[in-house]
Each structure stands twice: as C-alpha cells, then as structure tokens.
DOFI-985142 format. One record per atom (N, C-alpha, C, CB): residue in three letters; x, y, z. Coordinates in steps of 0.05 Angstrom, whole numbers, padded with zeros to 5 digits, always signed. Each point is the difference from the previous one (the first is absolute). Glycine has a CB too. Layout:
% DOFI-985142
ALAXYZ
...
% end
This chain:
% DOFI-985142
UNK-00543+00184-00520
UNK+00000-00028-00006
UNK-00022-00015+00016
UNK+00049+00003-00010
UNK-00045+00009+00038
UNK-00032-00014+00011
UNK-00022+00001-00008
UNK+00012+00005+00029
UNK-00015+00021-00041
UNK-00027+00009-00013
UNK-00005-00022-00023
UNK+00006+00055+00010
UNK+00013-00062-00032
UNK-00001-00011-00013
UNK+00002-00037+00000
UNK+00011+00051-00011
UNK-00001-00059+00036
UNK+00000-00035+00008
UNK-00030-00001+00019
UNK+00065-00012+00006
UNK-00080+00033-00012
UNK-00027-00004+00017
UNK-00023-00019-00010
UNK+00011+00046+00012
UNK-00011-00075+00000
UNK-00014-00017-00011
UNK+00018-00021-00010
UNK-00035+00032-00008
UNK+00057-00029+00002
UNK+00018-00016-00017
UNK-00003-00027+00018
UNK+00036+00040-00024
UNK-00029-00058+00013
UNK+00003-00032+00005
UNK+00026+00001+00010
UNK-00027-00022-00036
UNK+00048+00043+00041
UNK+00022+00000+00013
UNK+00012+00019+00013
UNK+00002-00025-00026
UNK-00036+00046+00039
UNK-00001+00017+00011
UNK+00023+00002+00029
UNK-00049-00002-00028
UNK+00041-00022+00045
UNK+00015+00001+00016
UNK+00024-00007-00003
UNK-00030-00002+00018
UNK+00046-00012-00036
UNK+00028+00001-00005
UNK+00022+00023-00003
UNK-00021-00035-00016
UNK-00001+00047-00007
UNK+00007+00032-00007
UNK+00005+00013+00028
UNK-00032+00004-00045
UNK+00012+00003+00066
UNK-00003+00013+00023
UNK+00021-00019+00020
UNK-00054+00020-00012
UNK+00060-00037+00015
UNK+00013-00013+00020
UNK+00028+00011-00012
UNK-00033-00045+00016
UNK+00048+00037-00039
UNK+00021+00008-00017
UNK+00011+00026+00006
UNK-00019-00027-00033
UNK+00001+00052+00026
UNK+00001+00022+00010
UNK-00003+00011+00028
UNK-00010-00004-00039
UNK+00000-00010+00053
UNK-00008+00018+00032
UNK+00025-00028+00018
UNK-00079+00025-00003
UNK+00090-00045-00009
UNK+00013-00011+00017
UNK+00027+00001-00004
UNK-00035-00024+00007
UNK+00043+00019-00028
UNK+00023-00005-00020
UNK+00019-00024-00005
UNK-00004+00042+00010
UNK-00017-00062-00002
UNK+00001-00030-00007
UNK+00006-00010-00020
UNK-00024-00001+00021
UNK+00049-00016-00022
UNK+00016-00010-00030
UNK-00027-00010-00007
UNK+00058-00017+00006
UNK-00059+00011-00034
UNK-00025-00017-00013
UNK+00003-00025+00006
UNK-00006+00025-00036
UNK+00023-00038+00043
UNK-00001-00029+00009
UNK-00004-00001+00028
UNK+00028-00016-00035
UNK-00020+00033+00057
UNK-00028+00004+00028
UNK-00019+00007+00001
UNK+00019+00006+00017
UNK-00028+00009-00040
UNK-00035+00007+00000
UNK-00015-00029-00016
UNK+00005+00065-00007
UNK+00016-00080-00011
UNK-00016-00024-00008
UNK-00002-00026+00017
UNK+00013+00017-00041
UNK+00007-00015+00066
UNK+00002-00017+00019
UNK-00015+00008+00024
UNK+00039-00012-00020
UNK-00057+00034+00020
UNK-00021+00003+00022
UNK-00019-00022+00010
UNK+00002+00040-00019
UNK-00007-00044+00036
UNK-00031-00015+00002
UNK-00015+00012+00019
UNK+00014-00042-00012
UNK-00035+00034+00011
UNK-00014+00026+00019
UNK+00005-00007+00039
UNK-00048+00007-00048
UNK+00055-00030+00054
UNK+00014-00003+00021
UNK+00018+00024+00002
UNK-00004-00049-00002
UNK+00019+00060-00004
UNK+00009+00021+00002
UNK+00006+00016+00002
UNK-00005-00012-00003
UNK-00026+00025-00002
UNK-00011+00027+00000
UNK-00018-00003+00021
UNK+00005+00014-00049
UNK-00003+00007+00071
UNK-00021+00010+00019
UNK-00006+00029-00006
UNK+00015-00032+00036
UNK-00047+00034-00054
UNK-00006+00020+00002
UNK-00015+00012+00022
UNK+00008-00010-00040
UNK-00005+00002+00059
UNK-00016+00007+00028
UNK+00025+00018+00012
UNK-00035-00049+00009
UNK+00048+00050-00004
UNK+00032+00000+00004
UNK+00008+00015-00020
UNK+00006-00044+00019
UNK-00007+00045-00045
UNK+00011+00015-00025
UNK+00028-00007-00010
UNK-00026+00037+00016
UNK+00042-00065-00011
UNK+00016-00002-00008
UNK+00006-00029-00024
UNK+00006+00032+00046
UNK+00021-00033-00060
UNK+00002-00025-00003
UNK+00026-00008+00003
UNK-00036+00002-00024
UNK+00044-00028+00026
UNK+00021-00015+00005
UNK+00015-00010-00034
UNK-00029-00015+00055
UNK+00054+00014-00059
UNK+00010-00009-00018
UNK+00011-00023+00012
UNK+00004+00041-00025
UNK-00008-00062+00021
UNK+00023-00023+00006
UNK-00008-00026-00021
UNK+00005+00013+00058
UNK-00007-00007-00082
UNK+00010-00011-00013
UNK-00002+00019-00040
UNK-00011-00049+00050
UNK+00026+00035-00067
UNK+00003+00017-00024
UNK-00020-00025-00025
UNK+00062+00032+00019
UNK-00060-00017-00043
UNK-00001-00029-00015
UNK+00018+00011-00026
UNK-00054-00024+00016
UNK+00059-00002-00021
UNK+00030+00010-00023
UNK-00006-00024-00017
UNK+00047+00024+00033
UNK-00033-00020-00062
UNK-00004-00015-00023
UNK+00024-00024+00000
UNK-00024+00046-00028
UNK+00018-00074+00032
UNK+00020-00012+00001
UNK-00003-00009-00040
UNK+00002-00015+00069
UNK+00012-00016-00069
UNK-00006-00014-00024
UNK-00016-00014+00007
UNK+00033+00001-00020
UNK-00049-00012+00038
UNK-00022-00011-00009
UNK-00026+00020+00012
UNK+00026-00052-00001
UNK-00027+00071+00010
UNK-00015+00019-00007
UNK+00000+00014+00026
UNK-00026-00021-00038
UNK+00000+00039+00046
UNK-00001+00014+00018
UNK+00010-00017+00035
UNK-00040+00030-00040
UNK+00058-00015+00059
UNK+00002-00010+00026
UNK+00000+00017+00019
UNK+00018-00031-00016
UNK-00026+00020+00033
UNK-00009+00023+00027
UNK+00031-00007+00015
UNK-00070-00005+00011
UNK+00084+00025+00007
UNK+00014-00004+00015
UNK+00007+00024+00015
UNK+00010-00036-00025
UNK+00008+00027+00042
UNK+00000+00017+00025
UNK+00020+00026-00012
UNK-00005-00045+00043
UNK-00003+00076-00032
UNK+00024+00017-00009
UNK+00027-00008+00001
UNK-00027+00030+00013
UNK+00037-00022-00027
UNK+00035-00003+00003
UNK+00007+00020+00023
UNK+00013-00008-00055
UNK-00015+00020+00062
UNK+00005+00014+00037
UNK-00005+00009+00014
UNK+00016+00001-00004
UNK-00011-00002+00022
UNK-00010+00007+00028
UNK-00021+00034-00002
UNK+00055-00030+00025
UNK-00047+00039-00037
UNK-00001+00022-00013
UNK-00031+00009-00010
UNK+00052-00011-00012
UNK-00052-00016-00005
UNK-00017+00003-00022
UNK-00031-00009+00015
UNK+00042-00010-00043
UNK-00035-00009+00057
UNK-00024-00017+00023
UNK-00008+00034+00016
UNK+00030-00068+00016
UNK-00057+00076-00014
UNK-00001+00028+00015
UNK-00035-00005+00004
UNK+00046+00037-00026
UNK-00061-00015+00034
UNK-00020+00011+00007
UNK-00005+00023-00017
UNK+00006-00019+00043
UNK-00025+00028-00052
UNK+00004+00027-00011
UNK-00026+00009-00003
UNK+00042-00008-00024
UNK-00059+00034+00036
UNK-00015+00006+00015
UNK-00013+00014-00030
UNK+00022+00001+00058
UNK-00047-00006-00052
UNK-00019+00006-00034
UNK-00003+00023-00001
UNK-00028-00034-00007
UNK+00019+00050-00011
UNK-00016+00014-00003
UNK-00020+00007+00004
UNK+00020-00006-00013
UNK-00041+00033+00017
UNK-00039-00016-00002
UNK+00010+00002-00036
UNK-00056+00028+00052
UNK+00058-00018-00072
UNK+00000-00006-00017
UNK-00004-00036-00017
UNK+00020+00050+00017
UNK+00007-00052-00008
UNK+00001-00034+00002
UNK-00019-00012+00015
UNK+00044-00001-00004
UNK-00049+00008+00030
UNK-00018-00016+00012
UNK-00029-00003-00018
UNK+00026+00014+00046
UNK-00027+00009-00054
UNK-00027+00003-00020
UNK-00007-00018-00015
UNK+00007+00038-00003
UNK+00020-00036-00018
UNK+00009-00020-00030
UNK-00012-00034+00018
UNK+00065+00034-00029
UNK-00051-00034+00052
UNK-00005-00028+00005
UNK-00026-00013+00009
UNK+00042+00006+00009
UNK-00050+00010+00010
UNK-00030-00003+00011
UNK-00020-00004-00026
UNK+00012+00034+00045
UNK-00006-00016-00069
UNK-00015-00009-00027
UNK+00003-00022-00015
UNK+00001+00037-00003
UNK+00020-00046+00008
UNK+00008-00020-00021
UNK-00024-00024+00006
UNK+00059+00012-00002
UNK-00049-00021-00028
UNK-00024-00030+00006
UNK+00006-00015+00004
UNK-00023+00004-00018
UNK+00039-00008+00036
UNK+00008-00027+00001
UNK+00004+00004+00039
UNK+00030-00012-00063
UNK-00041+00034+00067
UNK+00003+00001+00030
UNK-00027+00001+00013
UNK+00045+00023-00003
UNK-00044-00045+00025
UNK-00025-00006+00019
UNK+00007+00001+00026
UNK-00019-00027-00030
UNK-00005+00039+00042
UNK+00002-00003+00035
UNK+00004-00033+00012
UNK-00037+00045+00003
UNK+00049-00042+00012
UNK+00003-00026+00013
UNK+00038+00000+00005
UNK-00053-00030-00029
UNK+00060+00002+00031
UNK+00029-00003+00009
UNK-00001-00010+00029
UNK+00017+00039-00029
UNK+00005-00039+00049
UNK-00004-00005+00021
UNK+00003+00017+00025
UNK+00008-00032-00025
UNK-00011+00054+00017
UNK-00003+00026+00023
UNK-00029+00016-00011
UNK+00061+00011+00009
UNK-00080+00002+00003
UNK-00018+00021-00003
UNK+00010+00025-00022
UNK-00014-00015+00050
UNK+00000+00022-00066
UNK+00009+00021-00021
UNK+00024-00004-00016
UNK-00019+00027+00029
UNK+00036-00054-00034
UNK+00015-00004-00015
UNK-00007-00017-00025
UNK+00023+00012+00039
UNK-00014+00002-00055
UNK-00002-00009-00037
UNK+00008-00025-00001
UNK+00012+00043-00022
UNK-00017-00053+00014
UNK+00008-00029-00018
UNK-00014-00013-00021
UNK+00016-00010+00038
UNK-00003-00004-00057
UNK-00019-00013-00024
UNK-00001-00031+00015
UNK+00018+00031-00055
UNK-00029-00042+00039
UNK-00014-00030+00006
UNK+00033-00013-00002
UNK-00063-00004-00029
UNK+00067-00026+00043
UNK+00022-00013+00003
UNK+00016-00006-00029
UNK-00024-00018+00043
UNK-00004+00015-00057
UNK+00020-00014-00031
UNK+00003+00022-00010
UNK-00016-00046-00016
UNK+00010+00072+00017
UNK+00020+00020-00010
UNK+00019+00026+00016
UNK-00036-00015-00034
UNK+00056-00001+00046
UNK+00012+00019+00019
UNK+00013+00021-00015
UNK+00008-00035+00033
UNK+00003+00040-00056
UNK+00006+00014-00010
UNK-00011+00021-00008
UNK+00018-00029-00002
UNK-00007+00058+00013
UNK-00020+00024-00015
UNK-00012+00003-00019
UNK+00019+00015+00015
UNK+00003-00025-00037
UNK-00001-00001-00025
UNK-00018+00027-00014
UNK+00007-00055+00007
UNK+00003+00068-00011
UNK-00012+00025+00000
UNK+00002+00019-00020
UNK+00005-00008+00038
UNK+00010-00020-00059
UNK-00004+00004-00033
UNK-00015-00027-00012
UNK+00048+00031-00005
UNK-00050-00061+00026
UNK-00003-00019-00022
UNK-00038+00001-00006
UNK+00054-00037+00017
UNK-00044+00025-00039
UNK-00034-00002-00004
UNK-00012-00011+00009
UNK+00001+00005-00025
UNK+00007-00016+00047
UNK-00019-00024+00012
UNK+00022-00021+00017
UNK-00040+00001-00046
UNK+00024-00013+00065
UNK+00009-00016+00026
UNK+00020-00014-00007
UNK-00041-00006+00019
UNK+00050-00009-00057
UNK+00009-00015-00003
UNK+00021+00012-00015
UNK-00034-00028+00010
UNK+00062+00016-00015
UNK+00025+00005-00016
UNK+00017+00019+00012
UNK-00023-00009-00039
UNK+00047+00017+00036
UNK+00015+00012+00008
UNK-00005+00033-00001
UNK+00024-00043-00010
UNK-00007+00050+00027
UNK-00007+00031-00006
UNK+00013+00016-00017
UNK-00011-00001+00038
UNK-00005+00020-00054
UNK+00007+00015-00026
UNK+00031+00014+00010
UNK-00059+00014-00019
UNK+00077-00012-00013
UNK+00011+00025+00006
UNK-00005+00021-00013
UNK+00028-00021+00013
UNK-00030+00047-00001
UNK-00011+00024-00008
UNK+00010+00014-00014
UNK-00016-00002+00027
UNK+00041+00003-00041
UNK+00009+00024-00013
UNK-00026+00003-00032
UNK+00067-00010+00022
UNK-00069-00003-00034
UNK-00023-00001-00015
UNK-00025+00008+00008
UNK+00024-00028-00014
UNK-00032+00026+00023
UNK-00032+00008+00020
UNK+00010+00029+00004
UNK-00018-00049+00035
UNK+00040+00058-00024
UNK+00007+00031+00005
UNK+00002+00017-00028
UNK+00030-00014+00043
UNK-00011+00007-00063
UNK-00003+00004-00017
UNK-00023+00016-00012
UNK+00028-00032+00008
UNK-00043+00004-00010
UNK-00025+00006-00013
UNK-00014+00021+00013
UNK-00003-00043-00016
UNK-00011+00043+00040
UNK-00001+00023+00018
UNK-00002+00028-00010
UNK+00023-00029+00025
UNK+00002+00035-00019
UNK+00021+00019-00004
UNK-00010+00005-00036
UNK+00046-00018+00045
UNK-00043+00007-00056
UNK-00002+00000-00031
UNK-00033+00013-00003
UNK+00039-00049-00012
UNK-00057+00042+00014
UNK-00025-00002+00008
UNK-00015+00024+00020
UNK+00016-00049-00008
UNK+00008+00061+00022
UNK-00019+00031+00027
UNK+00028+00018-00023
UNK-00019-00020+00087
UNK+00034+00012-00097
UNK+00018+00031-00017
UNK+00024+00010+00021
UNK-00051+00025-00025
UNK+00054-00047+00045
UNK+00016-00001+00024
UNK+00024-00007-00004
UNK-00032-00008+00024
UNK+00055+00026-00018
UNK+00034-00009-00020
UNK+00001-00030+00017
UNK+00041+00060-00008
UNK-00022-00071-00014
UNK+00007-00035+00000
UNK+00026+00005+00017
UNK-00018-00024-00054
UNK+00010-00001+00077
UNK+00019-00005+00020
UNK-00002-00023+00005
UNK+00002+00036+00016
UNK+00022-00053+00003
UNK-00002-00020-00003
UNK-00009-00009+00026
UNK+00030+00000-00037
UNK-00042-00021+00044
UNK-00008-00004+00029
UNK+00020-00001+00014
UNK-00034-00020-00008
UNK+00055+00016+00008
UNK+00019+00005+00022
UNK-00001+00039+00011
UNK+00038-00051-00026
UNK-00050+00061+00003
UNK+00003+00028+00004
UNK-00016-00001+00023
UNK+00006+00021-00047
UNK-00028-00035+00063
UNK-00024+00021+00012
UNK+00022-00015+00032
UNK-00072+00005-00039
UNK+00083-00022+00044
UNK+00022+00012+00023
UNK+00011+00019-00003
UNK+00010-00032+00010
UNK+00004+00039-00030
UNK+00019+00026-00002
UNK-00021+00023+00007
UNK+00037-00018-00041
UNK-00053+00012+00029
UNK-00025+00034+00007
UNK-00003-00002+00028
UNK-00038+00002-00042
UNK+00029-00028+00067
UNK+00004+00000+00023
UNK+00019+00008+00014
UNK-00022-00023-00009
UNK+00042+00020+00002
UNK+00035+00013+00003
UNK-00006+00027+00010
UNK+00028-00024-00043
UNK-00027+00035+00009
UNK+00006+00027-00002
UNK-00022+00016+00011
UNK+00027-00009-00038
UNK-00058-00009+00046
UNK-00018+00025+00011
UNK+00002-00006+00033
UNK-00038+00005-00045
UNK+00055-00015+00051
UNK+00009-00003+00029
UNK+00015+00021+00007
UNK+00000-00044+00000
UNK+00021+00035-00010
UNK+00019+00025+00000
UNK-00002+00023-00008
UNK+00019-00025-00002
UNK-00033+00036-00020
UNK-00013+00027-00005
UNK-00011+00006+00024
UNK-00010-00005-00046
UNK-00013-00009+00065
UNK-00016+00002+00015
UNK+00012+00009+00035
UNK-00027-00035-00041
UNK+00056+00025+00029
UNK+00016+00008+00029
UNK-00001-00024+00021
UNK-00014+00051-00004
UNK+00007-00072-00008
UNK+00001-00026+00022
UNK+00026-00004+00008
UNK-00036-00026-00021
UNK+00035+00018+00042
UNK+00030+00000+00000
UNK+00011-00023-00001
UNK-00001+00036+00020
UNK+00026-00034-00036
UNK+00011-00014-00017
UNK+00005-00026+00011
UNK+00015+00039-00020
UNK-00009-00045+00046
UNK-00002-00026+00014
UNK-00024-00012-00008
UNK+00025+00013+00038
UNK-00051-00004-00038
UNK-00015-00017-00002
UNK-00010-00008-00024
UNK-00005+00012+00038
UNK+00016-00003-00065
UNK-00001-00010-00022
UNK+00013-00018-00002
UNK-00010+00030-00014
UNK+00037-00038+00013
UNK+00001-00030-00001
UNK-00012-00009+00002
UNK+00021-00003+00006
UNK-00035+00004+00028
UNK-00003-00028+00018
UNK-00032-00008-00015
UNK+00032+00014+00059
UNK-00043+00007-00068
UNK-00029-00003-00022
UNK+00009-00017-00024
UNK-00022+00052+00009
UNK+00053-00042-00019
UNK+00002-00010-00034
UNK+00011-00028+00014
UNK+00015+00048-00041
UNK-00002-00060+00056
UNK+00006-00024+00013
UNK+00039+00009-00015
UNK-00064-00046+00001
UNK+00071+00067-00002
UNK+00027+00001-00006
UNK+00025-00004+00021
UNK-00024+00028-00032
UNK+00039-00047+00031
UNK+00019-00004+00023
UNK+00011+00024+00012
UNK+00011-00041-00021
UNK-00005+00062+00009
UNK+00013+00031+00011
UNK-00012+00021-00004
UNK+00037-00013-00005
UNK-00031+00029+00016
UNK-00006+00031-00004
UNK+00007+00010-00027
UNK+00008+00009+00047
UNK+00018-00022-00048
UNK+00020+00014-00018
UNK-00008-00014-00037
UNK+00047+00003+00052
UNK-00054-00024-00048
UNK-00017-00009-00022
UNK-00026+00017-00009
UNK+00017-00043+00016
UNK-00027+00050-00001
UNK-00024+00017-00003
UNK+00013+00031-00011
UNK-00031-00029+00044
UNK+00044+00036-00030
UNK+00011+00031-00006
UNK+00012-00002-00024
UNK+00011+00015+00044
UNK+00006-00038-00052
UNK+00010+00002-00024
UNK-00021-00003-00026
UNK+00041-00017+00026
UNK-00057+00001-00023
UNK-00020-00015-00016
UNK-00019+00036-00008
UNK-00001-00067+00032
UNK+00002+00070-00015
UNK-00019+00029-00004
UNK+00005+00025+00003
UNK-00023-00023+00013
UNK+00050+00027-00022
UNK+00022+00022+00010
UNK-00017+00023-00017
UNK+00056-00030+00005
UNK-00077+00020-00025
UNK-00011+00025-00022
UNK-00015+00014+00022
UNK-00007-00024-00054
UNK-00003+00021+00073
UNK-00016+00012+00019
UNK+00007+00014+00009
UNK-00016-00024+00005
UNK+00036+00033+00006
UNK+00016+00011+00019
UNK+00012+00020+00004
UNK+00002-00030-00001
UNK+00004+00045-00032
UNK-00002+00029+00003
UNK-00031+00015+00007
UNK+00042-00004-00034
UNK-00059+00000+00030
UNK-00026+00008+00007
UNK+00001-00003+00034
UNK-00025-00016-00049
UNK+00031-00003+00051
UNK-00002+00001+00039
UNK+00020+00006+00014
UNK-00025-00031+00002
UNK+00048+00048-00023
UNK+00021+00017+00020
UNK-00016+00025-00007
UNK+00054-00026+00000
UNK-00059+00035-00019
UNK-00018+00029-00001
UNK-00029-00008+00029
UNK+00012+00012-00074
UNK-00017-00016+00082
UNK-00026-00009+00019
UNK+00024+00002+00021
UNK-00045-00037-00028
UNK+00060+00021+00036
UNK+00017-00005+00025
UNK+00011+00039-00004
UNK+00021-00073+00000
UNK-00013+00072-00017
UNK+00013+00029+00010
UNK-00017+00025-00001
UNK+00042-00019-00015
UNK-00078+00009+00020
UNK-00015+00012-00007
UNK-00008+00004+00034
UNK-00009-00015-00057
UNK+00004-00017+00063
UNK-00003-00001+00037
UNK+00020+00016+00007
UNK-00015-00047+00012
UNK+00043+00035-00016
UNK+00020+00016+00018
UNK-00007+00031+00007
UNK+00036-00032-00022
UNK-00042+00046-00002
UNK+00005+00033+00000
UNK-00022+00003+00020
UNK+00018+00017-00052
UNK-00047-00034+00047
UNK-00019+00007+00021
UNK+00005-00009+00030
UNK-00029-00002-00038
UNK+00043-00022+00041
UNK+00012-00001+00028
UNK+00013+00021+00014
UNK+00005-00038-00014
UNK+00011+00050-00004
UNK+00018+00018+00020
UNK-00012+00024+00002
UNK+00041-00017-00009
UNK-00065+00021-00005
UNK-00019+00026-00002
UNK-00006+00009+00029
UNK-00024-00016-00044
% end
C-alpha cells in the first residue's frame, strides 16, 4: 500500500493511519504543533468529530485517549515531505506551517475549508493500484494486528491505539493470537533448551 500512496495528496495520512493507529478523527485533528520531528513523536490531544453544524475540534473523551506516540522513520518520512511542512516554529529543527494554517491538513486542498473525510479518496485508491477494498478504519486495525504479530508487547499497544485497557485491546484483536501462542511456545521450547 505504501508503494502505491507514493506521491498521493494523502500520502501522509495513509502512513500516519498505518504506522500509528490513529482514529481518523485524531489524525484530522493534528496540527503540526504537535508533531516534533526532531524528537520523532506526536501528541494526540485533541479529535475532530462531525457535529450538526459541521466539523469540531475537541478534546479526547479520556484520559486514555490524550497520549504521545513515538513515529516511525517511515512516518517521519511521509511528514518531512508533505507540503504543507516548513522549517521554522519555535525551537531549532522543528516543523511547522505558517500561523493561518495550523492544521496539517494532509488531505485538504488547500489552507482553506474544513478537512476532507477520506473513506472515498481510499476507495478510489484502492480501486485504481487493484488493492482489496477496505475501509479506513481498517489501516488501525492493520497497526493492531502488525504489532502484535510483531511481538510488541501487548501493554504497549493500547497505550499507541489510546485504548483505556489491555483487555479491550486483547479482545478487539483476539484473531491474532493463535499465531503468537505458536511463537510463545516456540520461545518457551528454546528457553529451556
């Protein structure tokens, strides 16, 4: 899929989505205040959600969800490219866009209007590289499950997905889990070797 969002106008969404596992309404509530790519991380503290009179920024619903969550170079890549990112800010080597556009925005077309939602833009995508149709909520779930495939351990997925428990996470992704008792009982036999 990276191979294929290479260049895209929503390159880094795609890459942040996947390498972080950021609801789509914290990757649309980014601003580049945020993000220290000097440092390699970013901060979630706030979401954006669809009211009735249209898009609103607000603070996570919990304690939980408010986190830090340490990049990728992948992501760091996606971001350092984007166009909408310039040197400057108020520390040495930190990213920031100009004041009137704090927002990453890192689907809109431009400085002005609200920010896109993407299930359409993915779609098409996907429709377009011959890449099976998923829905953007899917590319957290792919962050999930390549954590846990990967043997992270399982505490620190939540605290990446911003999930209040462990036990939310284990359940949410219980499909993983015979694969990493074959691996666990793969260490074990070599432990006692």
């Amino acid at each position: 899929m990276f191979d294929a969002v290479k260049g895209d106008r929503l390159e880094a969404l795609y890459v942040l989505a996947v390498t972080t596992g950021l609801r789509q309404g914290e990757l649309l509530g980014l601003k580049w205040d945020d993000i220290d790519l000097q440092v390699g991380t970013l901060q979630v503290r706030r979401t954006l959600t669809t009211a009735k009179g249209g898009p609103v920024l607000s603070a996570p619903k919990t304690k939980g969800s408010r986190r830090t969550v340490r990049l990728s170079q992948t992501a760091l890549e996606a971001l350092r490219s984007h166009p909408g990112a310039s040197i400057g800010g108020d520390r040495p080597g930190r990213q920031s866009v100009a004041r009137e556009r704090p927002h990453i925005r890192v689907g809109s077309r431009g400085a002005a209007g609200p920010p896109l939602h993407y299930h359409a833009p993915l779609q098409a995508l996907l429709k377009r590289t011959g890449l099976p149709q998923i829905r953007f909520h899917d590319l957290r779930h792919t962050c999930a499950t390549l954590l846990l495939a990967q043997n992270v351990n399982p505490k620190v997925v939540p605290e990446m997905l911003g999930h209040a428990t462990l036990a939310i996470t284990l359940d949410t992704y219980s499909h993983v889990l015979p694969n990493m008792q074959d691996s666990a009982a793969r260490a074990l036999e070599e432990a006692l070797r």
